[in-house]
FIMI-47116 format. One line per 5 residues: for each residue x, y, z of C-alpha. Coordinates in nm, 3 decimals. Example, Ala and Ser with C-alpha at 12.3 -4.5 7.8 and 13.67 -1.06 7.14 Angstrom:
BEGIN
1.230:-0.450:0.780  1.367:-0.106:0.714
This chain:
BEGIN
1.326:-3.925:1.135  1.253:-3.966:1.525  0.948:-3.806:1.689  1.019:-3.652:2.036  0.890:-3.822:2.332
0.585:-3.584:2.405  0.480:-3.627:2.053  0.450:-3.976:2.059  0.104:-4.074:2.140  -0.014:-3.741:1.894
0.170:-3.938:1.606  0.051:-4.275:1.740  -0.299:-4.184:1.622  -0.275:-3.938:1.333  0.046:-3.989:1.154
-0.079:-4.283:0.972  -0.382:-4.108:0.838  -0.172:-3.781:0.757  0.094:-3.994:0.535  -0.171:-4.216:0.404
-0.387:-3.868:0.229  -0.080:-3.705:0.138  0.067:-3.999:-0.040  -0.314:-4.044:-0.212  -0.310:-3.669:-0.288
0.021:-3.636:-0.471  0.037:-3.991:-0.639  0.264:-4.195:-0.443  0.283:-4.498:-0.248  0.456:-4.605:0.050
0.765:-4.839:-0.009  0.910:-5.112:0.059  1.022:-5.144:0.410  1.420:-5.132:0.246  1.351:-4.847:0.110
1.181:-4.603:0.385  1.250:-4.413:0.673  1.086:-4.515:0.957  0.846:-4.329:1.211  0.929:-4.447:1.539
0.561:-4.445:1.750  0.665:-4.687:2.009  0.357:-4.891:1.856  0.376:-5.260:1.748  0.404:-5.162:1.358
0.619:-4.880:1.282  0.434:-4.646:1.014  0.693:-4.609:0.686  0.720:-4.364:0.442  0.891:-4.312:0.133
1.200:-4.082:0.089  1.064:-3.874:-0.173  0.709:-3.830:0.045  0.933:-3.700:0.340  1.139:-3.450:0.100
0.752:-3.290:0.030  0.621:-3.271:0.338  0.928:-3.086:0.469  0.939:-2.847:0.182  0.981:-2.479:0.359
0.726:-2.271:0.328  0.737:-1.971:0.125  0.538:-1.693:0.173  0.515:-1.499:-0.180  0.568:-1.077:-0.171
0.298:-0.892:-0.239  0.247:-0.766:-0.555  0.327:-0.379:-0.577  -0.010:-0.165:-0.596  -0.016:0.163:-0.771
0.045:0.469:-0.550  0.104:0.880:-0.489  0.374:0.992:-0.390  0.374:1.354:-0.262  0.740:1.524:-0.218
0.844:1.870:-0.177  1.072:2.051:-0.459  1.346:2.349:-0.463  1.165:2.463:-0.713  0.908:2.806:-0.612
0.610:2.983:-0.770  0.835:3.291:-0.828  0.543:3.557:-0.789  0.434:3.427:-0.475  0.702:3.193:-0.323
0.501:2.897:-0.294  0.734:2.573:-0.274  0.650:2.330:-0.596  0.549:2.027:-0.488  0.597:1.701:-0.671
0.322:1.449:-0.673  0.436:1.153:-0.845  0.188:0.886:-0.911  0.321:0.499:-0.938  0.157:0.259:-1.122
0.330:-0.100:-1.162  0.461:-0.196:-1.503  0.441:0.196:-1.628  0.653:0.456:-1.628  0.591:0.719:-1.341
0.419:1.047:-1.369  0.474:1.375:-1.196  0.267:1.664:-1.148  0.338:2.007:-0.993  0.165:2.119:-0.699
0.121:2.332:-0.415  0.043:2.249:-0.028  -0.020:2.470:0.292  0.047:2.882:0.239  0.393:3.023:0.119
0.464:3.139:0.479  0.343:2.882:0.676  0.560:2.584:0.517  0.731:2.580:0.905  0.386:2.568:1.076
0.270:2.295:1.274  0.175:2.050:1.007  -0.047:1.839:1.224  -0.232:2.135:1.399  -0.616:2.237:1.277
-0.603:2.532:1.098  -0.285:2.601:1.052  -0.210:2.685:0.695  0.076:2.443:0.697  0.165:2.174:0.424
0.025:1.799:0.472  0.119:1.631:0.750  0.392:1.336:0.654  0.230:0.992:0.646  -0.005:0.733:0.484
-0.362:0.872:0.339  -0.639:0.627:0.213  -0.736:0.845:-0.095  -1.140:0.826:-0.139  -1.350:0.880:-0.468
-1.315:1.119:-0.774  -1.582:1.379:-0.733  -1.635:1.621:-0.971  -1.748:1.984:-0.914  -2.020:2.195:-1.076
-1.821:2.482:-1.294  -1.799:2.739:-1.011  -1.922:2.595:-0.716  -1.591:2.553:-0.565  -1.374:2.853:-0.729
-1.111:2.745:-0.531  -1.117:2.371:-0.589  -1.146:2.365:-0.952  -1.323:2.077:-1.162  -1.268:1.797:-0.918
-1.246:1.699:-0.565  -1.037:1.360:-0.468  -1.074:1.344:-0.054  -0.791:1.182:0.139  -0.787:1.062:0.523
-0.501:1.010:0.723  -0.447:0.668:0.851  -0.240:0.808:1.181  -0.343:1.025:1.437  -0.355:1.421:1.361
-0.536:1.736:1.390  -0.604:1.821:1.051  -0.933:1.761:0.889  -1.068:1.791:0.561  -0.851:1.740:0.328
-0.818:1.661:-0.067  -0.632:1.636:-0.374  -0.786:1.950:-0.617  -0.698:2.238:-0.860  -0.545:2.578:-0.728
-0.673:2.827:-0.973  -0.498:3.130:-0.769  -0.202:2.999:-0.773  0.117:3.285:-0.812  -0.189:3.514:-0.849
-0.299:3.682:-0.474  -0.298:3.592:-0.158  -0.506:3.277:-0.251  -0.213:3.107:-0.381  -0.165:2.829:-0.197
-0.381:2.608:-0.041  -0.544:2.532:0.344  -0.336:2.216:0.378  -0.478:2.030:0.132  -0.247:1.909:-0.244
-0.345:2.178:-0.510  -0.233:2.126:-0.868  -0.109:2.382:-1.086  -0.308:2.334:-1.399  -0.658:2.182:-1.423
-0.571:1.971:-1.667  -0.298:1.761:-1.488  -0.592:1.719:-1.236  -0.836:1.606:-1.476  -0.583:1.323:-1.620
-0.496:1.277:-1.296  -0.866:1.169:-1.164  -0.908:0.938:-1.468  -0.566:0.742:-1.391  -0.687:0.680:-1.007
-1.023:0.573:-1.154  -0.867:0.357:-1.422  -0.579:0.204:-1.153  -0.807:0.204:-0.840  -0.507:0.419:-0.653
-0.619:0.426:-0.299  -0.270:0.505:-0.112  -0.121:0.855:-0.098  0.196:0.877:0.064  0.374:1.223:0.181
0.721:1.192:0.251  0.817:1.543:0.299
């Protein structure tokens, strides 16, 4: 192995050190000058090094994956709330190593699914994107009549006009003309959002991801 001409005086004074710890560190020893490969430094004693020191020290380096961390998924349905229209929204949560698990929900107002999803106020469905999703709060029985038992929060990692949002119950849903929610993800029944909360608790699920 020959070092380039501009590395030359670099190697001069540290190679020898370098090969010397890494030989102490994984147990070898340099050989036998019949059975190395030399490091040319231009100096008066060339600095050797054994074959099987050279193979390590030019071992690629790998850079492992990361590991998978659990997840919601939100996606919208063909299915409808048949009283009202509402589209049925699927929120699938993702855990690693366990089978995933869906739960119905609604998002924006039956007749504003076409709005403009990042505009304030707009009735429309959740903007697509990335959401941190914050703690499980629950909710004093009929505080919130619209929220149900719990509040999760969620805040958009990108750039948009909508504010205040959160994963909760929708208790009018296919009833009036509170079916539906403001933007936020309403569940159907309260207690898919109870089992819900517990899972993100038990997982620590901090990513919510709309696709749709």
């Amino acid at each position: 192995m020959i070092l380039s001409a501009p590395l030359q005086l670099l190697a001069k004074r540290v190679m020898p050190s370098v090969l010397l710890l890494s030989a102490v560190c994984v147990g070898l020893e340099f050989s036998a000058p019949g059975q190395a490969n030399e490091f040319v430094l231009n100096g008066p004693q060339p600095v050797e090094v054994s074959s099987r020191l050279l193979s390590i020290l030019e071992l690629p380096i790998t850079i492992p994956d990361p590991e998978p961390q659990p997840q919601l998924v939100l996606n919208r349905t063909k299915r409808q709330i048949r009283s009202t229209g509402d589209p049925i929204w699927d929120l699938r949560l993702e855990i690693p190593g366990e089978p995933a698990r869906h739960f119905d929900a609604v998002s924006g107002r039956a007749h504003r699914q076409d709005a403009d999803r990042d505009q304030m106020g707009s009735k429309a469905p959740l903007p697509t994107g990335r959401y941190t999703i914050g703690p499980v709060e629950p909710l004093a029985k009929g505080a919130y009549p619209e929220f149900g038992p719990v509040w999760i929060g969620i805040e958009p990692t990108f750039i948009t006009g909508r504010r205040v949002l959160g994963i909760h119950q929708d208790p009018s849903v296919g009833v009036d003309g509170n079916s539906g929610t403001l933007g936020c993800i309403g569940l159907i029944r309260e207690q898919d959002l109870l089992e819900l909360s517990e899972l993100i608790q038990a997982s620590n699920v901090r990513l919510l991801i709309v696709e749709d």
